[in-house]
C-alpha positions in Angstrom: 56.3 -43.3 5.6 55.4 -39.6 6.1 52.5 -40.0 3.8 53.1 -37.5 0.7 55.6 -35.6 2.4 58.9 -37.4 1.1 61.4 -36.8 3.6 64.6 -38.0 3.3 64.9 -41.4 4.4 68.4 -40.9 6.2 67.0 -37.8 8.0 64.7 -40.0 9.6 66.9 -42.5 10.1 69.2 -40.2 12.0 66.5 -38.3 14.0 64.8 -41.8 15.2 67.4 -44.5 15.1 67.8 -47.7 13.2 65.1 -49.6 15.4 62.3 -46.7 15.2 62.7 -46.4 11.1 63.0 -49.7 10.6 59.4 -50.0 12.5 58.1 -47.8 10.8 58.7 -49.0 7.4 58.1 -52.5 8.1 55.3 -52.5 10.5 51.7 -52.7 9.8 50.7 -50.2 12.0 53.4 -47.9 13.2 53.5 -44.7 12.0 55.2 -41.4 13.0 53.8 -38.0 13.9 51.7 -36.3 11.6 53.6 -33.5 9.9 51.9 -30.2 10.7 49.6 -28.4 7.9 52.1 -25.7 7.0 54.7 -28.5 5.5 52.2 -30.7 4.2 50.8 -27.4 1.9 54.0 -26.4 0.8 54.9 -30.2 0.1 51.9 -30.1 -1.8 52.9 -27.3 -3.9 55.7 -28.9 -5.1 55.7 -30.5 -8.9 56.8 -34.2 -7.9 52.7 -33.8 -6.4 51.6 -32.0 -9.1 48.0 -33.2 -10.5 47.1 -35.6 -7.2 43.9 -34.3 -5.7 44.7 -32.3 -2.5 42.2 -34.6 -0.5 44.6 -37.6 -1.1 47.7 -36.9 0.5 47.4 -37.4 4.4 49.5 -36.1 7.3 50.9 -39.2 8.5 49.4 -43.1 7.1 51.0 -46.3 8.2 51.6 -49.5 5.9 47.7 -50.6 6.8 46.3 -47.3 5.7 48.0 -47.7 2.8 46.6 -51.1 1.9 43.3 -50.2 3.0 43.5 -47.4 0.1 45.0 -49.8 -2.9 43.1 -52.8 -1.9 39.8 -50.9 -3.6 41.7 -49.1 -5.8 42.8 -52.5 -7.4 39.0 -54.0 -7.5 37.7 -50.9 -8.9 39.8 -49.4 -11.3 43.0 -52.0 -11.8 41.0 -55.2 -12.2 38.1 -54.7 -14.4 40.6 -53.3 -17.0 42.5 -56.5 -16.8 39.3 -58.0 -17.0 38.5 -56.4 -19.9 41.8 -57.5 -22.0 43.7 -54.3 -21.6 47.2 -53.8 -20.5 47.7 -51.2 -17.3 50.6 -49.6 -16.2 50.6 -48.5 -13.1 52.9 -46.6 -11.1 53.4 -47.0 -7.5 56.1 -46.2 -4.5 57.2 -47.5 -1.8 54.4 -48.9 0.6 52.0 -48.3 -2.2 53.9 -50.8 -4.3 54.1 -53.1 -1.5 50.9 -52.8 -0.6 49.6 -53.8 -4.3 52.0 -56.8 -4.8 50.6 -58.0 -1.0 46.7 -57.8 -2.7 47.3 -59.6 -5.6 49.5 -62.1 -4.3 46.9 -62.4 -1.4 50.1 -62.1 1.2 49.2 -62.1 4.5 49.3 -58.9 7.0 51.8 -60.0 9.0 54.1 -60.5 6.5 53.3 -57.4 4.2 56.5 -55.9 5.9 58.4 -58.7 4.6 57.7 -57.7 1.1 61.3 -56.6 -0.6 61.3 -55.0 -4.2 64.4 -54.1 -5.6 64.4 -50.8 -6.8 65.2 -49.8 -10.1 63.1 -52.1 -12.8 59.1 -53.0 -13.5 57.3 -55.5 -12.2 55.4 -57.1 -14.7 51.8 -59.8 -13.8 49.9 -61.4 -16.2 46.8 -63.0 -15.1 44.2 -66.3 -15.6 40.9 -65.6 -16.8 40.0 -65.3 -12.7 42.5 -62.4 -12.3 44.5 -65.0 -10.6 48.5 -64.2 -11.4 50.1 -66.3 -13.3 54.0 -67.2 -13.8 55.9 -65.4 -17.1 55.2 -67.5 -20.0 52.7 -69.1 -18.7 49.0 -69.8 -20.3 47.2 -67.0 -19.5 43.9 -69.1 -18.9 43.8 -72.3 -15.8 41.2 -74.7 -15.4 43.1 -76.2 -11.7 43.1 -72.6 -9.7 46.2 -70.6 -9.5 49.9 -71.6 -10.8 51.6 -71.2 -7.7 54.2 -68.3 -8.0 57.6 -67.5 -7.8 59.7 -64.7 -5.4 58.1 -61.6 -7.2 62.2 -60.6 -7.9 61.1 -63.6 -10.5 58.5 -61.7 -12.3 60.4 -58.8 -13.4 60.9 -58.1 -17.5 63.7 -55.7 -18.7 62.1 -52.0 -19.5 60.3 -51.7 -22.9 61.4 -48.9 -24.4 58.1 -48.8 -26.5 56.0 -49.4 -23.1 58.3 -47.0 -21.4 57.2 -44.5 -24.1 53.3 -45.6 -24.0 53.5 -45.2 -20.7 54.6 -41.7 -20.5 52.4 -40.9 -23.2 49.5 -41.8 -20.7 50.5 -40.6 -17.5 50.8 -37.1 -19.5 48.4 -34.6 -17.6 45.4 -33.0 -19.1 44.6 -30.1 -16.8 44.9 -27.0 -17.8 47.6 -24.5 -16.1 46.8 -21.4 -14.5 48.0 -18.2 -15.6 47.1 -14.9 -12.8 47.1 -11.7 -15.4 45.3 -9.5 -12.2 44.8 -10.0 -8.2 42.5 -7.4 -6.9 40.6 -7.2 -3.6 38.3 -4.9 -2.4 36.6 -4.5 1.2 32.6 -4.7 1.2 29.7 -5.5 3.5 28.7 -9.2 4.4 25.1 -9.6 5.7 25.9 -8.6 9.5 27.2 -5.0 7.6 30.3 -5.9 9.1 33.2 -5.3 6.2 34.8 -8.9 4.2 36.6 -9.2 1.1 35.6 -9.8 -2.5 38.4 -10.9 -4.3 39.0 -11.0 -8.1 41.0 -12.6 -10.3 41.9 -11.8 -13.9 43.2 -14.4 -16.3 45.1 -13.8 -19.8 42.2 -15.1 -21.7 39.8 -13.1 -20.3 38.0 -15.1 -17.7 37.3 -13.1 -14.4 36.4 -15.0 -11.0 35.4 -13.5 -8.1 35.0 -14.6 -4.8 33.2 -13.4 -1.1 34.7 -14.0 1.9 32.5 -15.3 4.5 33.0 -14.5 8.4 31.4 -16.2 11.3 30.1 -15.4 14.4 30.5 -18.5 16.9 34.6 -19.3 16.2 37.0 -22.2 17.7 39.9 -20.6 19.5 41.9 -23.0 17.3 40.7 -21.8 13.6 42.9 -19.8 10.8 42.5 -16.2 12.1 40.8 -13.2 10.2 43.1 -10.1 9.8 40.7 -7.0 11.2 42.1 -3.6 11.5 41.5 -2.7 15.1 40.9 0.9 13.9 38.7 2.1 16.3 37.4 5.2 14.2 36.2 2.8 11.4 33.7 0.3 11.4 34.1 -0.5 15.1 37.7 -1.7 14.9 35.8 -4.4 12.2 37.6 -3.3 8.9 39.8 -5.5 7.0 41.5 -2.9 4.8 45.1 -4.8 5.6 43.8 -7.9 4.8 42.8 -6.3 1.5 46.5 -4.4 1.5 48.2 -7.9 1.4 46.3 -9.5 -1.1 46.8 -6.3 -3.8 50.4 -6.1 -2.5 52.0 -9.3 -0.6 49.7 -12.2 -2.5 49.3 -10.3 -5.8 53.4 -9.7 -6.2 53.4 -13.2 -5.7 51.3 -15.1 -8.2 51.0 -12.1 -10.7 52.5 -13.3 -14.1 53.1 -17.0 -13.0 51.5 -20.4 -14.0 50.2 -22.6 -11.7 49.5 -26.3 -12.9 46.8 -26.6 -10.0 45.0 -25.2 -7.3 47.0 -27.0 -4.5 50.4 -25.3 -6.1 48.7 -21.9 -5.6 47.2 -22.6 -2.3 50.9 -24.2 -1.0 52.1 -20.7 -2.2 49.5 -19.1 -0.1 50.5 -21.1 3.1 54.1 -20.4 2.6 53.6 -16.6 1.9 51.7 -16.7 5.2 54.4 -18.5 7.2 51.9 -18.9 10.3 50.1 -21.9 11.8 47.0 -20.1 12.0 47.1 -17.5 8.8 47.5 -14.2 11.2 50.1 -12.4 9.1 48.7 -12.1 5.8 44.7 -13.2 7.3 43.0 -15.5 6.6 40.1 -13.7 5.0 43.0 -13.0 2.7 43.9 -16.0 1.7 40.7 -17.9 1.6 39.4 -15.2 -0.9 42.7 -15.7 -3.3 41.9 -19.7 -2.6 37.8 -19.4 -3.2 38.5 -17.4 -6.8 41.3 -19.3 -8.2 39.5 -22.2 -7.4 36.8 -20.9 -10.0 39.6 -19.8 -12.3 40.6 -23.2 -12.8 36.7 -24.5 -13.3 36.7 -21.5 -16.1 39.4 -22.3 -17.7 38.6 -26.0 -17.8 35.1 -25.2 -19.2 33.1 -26.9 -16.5 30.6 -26.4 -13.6 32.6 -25.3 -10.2 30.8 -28.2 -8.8 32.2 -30.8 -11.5 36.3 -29.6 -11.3 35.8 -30.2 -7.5 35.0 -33.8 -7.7 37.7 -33.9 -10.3 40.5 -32.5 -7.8 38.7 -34.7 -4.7 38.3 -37.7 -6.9 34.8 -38.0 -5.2 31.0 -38.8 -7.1 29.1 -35.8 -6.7 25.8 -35.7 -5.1 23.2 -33.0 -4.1 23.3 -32.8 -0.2 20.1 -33.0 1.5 20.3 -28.7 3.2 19.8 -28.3 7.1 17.7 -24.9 7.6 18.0 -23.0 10.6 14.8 -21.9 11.2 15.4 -21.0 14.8 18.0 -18.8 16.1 19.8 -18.6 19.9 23.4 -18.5 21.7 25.2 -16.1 19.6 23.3 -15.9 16.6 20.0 -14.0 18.2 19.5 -11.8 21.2 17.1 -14.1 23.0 17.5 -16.3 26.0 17.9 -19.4 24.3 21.2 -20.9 25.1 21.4 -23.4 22.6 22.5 -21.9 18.9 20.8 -22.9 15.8 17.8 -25.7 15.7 17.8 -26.9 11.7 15.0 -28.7 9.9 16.7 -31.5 7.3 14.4 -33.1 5.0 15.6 -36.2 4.9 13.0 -38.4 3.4 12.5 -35.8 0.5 12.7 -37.7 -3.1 14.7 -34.7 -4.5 16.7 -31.3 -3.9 13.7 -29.4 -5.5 11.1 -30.8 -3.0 13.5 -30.8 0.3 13.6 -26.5 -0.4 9.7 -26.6 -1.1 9.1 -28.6 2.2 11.4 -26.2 4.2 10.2 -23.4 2.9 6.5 -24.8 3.5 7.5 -25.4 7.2 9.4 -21.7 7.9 6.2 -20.8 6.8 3.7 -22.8 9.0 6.4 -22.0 12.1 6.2 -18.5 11.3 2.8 -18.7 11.3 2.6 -20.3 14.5 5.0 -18.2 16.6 3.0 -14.9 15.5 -0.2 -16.4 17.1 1.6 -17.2 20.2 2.7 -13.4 20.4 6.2 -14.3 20.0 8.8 -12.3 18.1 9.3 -13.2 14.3 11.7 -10.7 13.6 15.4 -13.0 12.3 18.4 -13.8 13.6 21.9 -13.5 11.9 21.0 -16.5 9.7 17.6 -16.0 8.4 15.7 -18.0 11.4 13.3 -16.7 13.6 14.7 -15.1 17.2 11.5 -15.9 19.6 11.5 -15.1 23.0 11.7 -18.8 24.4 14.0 -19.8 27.3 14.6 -24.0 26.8 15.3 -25.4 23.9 12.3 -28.4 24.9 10.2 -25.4 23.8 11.3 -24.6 20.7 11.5 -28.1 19.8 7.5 -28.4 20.5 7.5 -25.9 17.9 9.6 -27.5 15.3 7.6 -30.2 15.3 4.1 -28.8 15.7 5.2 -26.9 12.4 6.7 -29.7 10.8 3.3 -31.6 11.1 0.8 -28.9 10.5 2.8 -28.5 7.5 2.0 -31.6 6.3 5.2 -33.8 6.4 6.5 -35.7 8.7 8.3 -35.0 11.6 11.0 -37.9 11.5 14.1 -39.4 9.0 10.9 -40.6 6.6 10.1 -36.8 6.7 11.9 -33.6 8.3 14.3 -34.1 10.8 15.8 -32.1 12.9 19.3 -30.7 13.7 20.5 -29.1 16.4 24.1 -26.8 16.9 24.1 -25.9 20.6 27.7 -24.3 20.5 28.4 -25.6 23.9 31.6 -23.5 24.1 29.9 -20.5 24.0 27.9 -21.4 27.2 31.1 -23.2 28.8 32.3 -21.3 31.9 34.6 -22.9 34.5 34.1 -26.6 33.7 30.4 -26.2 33.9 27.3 -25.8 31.0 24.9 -23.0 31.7 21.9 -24.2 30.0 18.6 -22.6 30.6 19.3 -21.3 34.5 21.2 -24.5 35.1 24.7 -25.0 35.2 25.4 -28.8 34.4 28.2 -31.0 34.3 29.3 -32.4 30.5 27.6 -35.7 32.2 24.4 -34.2 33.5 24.4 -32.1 29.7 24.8 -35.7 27.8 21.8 -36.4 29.3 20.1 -34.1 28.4 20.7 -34.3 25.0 20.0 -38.2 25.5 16.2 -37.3 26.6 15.7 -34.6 23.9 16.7 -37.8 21.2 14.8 -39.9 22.9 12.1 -36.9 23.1 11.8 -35.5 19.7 13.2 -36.7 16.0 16.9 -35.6 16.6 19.2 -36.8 14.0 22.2 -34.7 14.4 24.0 -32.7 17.1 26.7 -30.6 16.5 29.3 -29.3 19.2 27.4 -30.6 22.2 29.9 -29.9 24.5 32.8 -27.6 24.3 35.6 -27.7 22.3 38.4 -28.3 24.9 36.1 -30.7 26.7 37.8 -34.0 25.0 37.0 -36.0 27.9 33.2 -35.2 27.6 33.2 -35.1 24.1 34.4 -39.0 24.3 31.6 -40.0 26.8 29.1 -38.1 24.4 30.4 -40.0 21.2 30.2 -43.4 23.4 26.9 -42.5 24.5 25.0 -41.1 21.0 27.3 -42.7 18.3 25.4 -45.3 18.0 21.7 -43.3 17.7 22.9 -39.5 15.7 25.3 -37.9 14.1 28.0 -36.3 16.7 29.3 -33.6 14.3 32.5 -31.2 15.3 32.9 -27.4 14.6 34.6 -25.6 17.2 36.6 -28.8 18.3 37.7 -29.7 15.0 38.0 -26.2 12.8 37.9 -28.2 9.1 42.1 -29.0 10.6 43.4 -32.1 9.2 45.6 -32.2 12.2 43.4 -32.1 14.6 40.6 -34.1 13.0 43.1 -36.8 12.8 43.8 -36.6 16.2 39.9 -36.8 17.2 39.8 -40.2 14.6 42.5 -41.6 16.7 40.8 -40.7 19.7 37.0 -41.8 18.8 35.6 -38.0 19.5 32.8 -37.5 17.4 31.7 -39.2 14.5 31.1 -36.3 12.1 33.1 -32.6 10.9 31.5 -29.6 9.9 33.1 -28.0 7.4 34.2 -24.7 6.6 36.7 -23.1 4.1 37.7 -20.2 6.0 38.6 -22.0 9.1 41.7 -23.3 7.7 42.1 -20.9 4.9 42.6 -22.6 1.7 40.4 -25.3 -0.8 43.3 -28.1 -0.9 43.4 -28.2 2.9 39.6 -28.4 3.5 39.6 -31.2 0.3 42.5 -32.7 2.8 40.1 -32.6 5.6 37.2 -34.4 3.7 39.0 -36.7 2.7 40.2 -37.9 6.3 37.0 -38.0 7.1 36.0 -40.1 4.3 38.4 -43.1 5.0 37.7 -42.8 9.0 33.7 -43.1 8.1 33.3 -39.8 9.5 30.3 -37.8 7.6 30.9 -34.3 6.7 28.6 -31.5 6.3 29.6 -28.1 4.7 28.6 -24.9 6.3 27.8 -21.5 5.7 29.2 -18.6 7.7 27.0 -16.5 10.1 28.5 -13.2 8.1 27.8 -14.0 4.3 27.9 -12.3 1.3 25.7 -14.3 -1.9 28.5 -16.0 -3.1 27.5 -19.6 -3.6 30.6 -21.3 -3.5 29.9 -23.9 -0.7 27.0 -24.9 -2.4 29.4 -26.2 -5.1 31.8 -27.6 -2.8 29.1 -29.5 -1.4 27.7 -31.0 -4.4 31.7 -31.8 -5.9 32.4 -33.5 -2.5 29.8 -35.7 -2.5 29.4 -34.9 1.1 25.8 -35.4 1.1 24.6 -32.8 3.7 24.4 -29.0 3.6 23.7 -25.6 5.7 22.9 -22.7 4.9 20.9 -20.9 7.2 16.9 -20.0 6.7 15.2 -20.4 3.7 15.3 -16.2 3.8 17.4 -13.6 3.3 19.2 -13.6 0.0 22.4 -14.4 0.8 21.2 -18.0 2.6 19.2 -18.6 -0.2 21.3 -18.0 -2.9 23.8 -21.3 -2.1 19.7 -23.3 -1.8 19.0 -21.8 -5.2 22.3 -22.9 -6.7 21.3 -26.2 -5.9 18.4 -25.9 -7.6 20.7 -24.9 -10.6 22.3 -27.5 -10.5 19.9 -29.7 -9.9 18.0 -28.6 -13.1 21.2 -28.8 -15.1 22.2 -32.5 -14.0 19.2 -34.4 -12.9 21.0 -37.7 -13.0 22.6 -36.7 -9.9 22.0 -38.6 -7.0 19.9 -36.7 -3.9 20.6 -37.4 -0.2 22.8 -38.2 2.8 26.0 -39.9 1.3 
């Protein structure tokens, strides 16, 4: 009723009356309030949710969420095994039960409520040779359709004690525990020379993961909050010696000398140790760093690519994204008097990983090239993309596309595309947009936007307006939907509590995601995975302050997400998480290239 979270049913029953629960149970569509993130992580940690990828287990689902997730489940995994002649237990709960008695018995969804199975004993089916279900005893091949059925309270068998025993034997899990020998953090320089974390973790066996904690620039008032000294006297008030202090003492006390059956049991630890909506208290460069390396613990100590345990714990089909390059640098990111922050190139129509880096590189190049002979500035921004000095982002958009051409491709989805992040809240200043001189309203912006699509080959714009401008961000999702991708950072900080809000209130179409904005891998998996079953795309992002760990290129690829960035095809640590893709690219060429 509370999706995972397994409340007591008389709590609820006492907190909402008899009428509420009862509507809530029964009804199709009524659910409660989404339980906040803090519960939902420490629910996760516990062992009755042990093994279940952390993507699966939503905030809040109502009866026809739930049937929307077993009705495929039956057609892809359940029903060619009965196809095939084998027998399949399956074990279910609840709605979830409900919900696959009301598929296979084709029951209407009106009357899915109306389902009652006695607790206690199995339900058994046996089917025709069209998967249609068929009556105990019956022959389990029809040539006249399907045997009409009894009550499913009819269909019940006493417990095997030998299928009892099969069955245990097969729901017995095969991952590996974790067991944390060492926790060790220690502060160092990302690529702004501001100070982050690297975080290391030491397993009995040997195996030693290490993690760097990436920072950005541009943040949402509403993300898990970084833990920075203040100290005046060092680094600019920038260092994050505490945050370093409570991983070696708070984190590492914690999870030193204990087992940890999976990453989401950890991670609930984390959350709990925390005790904050937001990560303050411990930081959350703190715990993303514990979160980023044990996630790679577990890949070690399962003996396969970072990239392949991911898909395992998401229960997703990986794919290489197609990257998104900033190539051009404003807002925040450059010191220039372009408003607008980051224009990407995406090459979308490329046949593979390999030759989307070789055309991006091929058009840096060419734009480089081109802004020089202009007179224009090629020095970089904080991502690796050039910082000319151009006022409207028309202009630079004439460049992208003269460069895009005179490199030889495209400029288009059959080619290189282009990407824009204008991080509207960062130019949002008492209800009004200053863009360029102007100040606009978040209707006078939207079309703006609208001629620039209409203009030049836009596919994707992120945080067009700011991120406590729902109203506007509703109009701009009504307006664009339909024609790009309307992708959410600031609004929707990778929070599976607020993203679920913004599904139930049609903003945006699209999430950016980002580790360290909520703090730990099981809640960004739980994130994506909203975003999955709400059709919203997802695209995973660097940080403006990186170091050259390539962990989000992994997370991308395991996700299945189809779409990454990573900054310019320069400086080493954007082009690192490119060259990992490469890797793995070379490694697994069966694996599918593109958007997903």
């Amino acid at each position: 009723m509370r999706g995972a979270a397994g409340r007591r049913k008389q709590d609820v029953f006492e907190e909402a009356g008899e009428e509420q629960y009862r509507y809530w149970r029964r009804s199709l569509h009524g659910q409660p309030e989404p339980l906040p993130a803090p519960e939902l992580a420490r629910l996760r940690g516990e062992d009755r949710y042990g093994g279940l990828p952390p993507g699966t287990i939503p905030p809040v689902e109502s009866c026809a969420d739930v049937l929307g997730r077993v009705a495929p489940y039956w057609q892809d995994r359940i029903a060619p095994q009965v196809a095939g002649g084998q027998e399949v237990p399956v074990v279910a709960h609840g709605n979830a039960l409900r919900a696959l008695v009301a598929v296979i018995d084709q029951v209407r969804d009106d009357d899915v409520g109306e389902i009652n199975i006695p607790a206690g004993m199995p339900l058994r089916y046996d089917f025709d040779d069209a998967l249609h279900p068929v009556p105990p005893g019956a022959a389990t091949s029809t040539r006249n359709g399907p045997v009409p059925l009894p009550p499913p309270s009819l269909r019940r068998v006493a417990p095997d004690p030998a299928s009892n025993a099969t069955l245990l034997r097969t729901l017995e899990r095969t991952a590996m525990s974790l067991r944390i020998s060492r926790l060790h953090a220690t502060e160092i320089l990302d690529s702004r020379a501001r100070p982050t974390l690297e975080v290391s973790l030491l397993t009995p066996d040997g195996h030693r993961a290490v993690a760097g904690v990436p920072s950005g620039a541009s943040t949402g008032t509403r993300e898990a909050r970084e833990l920075r000294d203040g100290d005046p006297e060092r680094f600019g008030g920038q260092g994050v010696s505490q945050a370093v202090e409570h991983v070696n003492t708070t984190i590492a006390e914690a999870v030193v000398g204990r087992s940890f059956p999976h990453s989401a049991a950890l991670d609930a630890i984390l959350v709990e140790l925390d005790g904050t909506e937001n990560k303050e208290r411990l930081g959350a460069n703190a715990v993303t760093g514990v979160s980023m390396a044990a996630a790679r613990a577990f890949a070690l100590a399962e003996a396969e690519p970072l990239w392949q345990w991911i898909a395992r714990q998401a229960g997703t089909e990986a794919r290489l994204p197609v990257p998104h390059f900033n190539v051009l640098n404003g807002g925040a990111h450059a010191a220039n008097g372009v408003d607008f922050q980051e224009f990407m190139i995406a090459p979308l129509g490329a046949p593979s990983l390999p030759e989307a880096v070789r055309e991006a590189a091929e058009v840096y190049g060419r734009l480089k090239a081109r802004l020089a002979a202009a007179g224009l500035d090629t020095g970089l921004g904080d991502e690796g993309g050039f910082a000319p000095a151009l006022d409207r982002p028309e202009q630079v958009l004439e460049h992208l596309v003269a460069a895009i051409e005179g490199a030889g491709h495209t400029a288009g989805s059959e080619g290189i595309a282009i990407a824009i992040d204008p991080a509207a809240s960062e130019f949002y200043r008492e209800g009004l947009y200053h863009v360029a001189g102007k100040k606009l309203t978040a209707e006078a912006l939207i079309d703006r936007y609208e001629e620039l699509v209409d203009r030049f080959p836009i596919w994707s714009i992120e945080d067009g307006l700011a991120e406590d401008d729902w109203d506007g961000w509703g109009r701009l999702t009504s307006r664009l939907g339909e024609r790009v991708q309307v992708m959410g950072d600031d609004i929707f900080v990778t929070n599976p509590g607020i993203i679920s809000e913004a599904i139930g209130s049609g903003i945006g179409n699209s999430a950016l995601i980002k580790v360290n904005q909520i703090g730990t891998l099981s809640e960004t998996l739980e994130a994506m995975q909203l975003c999955r079953n709400a059709g919203y795309t997802q695209m995973v992002s660097h940080r403006s302050g990186e170091t050259p760990d390539s962990f989000i290129a992994d997370l991308a690829v395991g996700t299945g997400c189809g779409q990454l960035k990573s900054g310019a095809p320069a400086r080493g640590e954007r082009v690192a998480k490119y060259n990992r893709l490469i890797d793995i690219s070379e490694d697994r060429p069966d694996l599918a290239y593109g958007l997903a």
